[in-house]
N, C-alpha and C positions, 0 to 999 in steps of 0.2 A: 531465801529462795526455796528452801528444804520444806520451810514451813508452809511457804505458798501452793507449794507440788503435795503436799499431805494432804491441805485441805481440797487442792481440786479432786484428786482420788476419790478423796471421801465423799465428796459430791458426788460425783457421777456414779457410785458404790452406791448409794441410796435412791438414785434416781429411779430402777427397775422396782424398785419395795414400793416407793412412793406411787410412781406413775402403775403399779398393780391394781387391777380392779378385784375387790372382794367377790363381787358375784358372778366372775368366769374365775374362780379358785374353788377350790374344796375346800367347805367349810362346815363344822357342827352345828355351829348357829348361821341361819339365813340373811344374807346380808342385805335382802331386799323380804320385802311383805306385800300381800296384793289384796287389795282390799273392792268388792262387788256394792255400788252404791247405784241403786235403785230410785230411778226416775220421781215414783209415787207407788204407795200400796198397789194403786190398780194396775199396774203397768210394772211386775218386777223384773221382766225382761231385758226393759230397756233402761237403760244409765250407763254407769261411766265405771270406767277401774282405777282406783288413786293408786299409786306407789308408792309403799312409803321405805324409807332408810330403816337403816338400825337402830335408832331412837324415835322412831315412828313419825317424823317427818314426813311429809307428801311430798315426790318430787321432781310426780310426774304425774298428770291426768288424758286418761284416755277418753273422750269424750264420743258420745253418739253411738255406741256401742249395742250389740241384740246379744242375752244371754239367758239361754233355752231354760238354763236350770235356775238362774236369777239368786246364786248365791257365790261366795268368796272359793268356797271350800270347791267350786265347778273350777276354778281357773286354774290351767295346766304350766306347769314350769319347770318339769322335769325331764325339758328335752330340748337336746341341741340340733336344730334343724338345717344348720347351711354348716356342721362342723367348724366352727370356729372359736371352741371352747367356749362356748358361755350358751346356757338355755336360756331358752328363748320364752314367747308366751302367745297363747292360744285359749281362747274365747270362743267356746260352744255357739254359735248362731243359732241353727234348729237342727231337731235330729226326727226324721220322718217313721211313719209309719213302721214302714218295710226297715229302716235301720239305717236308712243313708244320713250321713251327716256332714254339715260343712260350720265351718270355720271362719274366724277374724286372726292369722296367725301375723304376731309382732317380732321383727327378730330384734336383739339387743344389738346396739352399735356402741364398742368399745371406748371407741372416739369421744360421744359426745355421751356415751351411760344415758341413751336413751331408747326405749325398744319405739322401733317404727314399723308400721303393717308392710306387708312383704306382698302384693298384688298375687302375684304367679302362686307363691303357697297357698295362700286362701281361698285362690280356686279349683286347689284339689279336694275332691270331694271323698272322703275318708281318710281324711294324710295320716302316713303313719310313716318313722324312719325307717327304713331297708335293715333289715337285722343284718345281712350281710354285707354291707356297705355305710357307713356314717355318712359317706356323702352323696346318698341317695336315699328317698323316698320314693313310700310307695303309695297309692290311693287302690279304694273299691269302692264301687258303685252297686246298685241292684235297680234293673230296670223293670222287674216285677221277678213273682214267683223263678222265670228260669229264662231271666236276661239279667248278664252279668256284666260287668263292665272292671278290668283293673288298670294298670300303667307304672310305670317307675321313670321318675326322672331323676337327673342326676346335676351337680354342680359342675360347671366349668367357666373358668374367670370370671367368679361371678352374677355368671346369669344360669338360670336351673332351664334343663334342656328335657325334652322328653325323648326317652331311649326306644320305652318300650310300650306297646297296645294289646290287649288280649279282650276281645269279648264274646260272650257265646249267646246267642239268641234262637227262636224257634221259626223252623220255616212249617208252614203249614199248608193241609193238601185242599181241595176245593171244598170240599166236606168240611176241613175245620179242624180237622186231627192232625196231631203234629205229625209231619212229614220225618224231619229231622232236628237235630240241634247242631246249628252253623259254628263253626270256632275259627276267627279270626285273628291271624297274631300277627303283628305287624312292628318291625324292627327297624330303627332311623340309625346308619352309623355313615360316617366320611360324608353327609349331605346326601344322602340313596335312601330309598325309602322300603323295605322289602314287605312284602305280605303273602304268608301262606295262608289258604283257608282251606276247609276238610267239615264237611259237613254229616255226622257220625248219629246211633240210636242212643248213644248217651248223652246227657247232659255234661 
């Protein structure tokens, strides 16, 4: 009986090591590698991301993918975007002119160790994680020279919520000179929707 109760111990003692995933741990060596595979010479945009293991197994393909910079070294994996310890991954689409850029962001699912495209993320257009909060991001836009656009949204059970609106744009007088610059900020909490605007000679 003594013996039987050792061994279930011991079972269920190695089950949290076993059932560990390497690549939501800190590790020296990368427990995952991401590899940018290019449709044709003429088209290095467009292709696919392989995933591969620690002995370089593939074992995961992203397929139909747009990547601005059309190399490995462009894929981002240094960041955990819905907080839930493990980085995630993000694919450059295009980055404009003026500096706007969007994204294909995949978050990892522990469950099944597969990252899957996340909708809501990848349609913020400059994502970046909230330095003061993990479980917020933030976005910026530029809707030319001195129209801005920014936002923070946040995690709640799951679904990523928008907190917060800020944009400043130019109103202008009949002539064509700028009048002013509008700044609209605009705050969603308890389901209410608040908006100050103040329309000022600076930008």
């Amino acid at each position: 009986m003594k013996r039987v109760l050792a061994m279930a111990m011991l079972c269920c003692c190695a089950l949290p090591a076993m059932a560990a995933d390497p690549w939501c741990s800190a590790r020296a060596t990368p427990a995952l590698t991401f590899e940018w595979q290019s449709a044709n010479k003429a088209e290095p945009s467009s292709g696919r991301v392989l995933v591969k293991n620690a002995f370089g197994k593939t074992v995961q393909v992203l397929d139909k993918l747009e990547n601005y910079y059309g190399s490995s070294e462009s894929l981002r994996t240094e960041t955990d975007f819905n907080n839930d310890g493990c980085r995630d991954l993000v694919v450059t689409n295009s980055v404009a002119g003026i500096g706007n850029e969007s994204n294909s962001v995949f978050l990892y699912q522990p469950a099944t160790r597969r990252f899957v495209l996340n909708e809501a993320l990848s349609e913020i257009g400059g994502l970046e994680l909230d330095r003061d909060d993990k479980n917020c991001v933030t976005s910026f836009w530029k809707g030319g020279a001195a129209d801005m656009y920014t936002a923070r949204h946040c995690w709640s059970k799951g679904k990523l919520l928008l907190q917060r609106e800020y944009q400043v744009s130019p109103r202008y007088k009949e002539d064509g000179e700028v009048q002013c610059y509008e700044h609209v900020e605009t705050e969603y909490r308890g389901g209410r929707k608040r908006t100050k605007t103040d329309c000022t000679t600076e930008f």
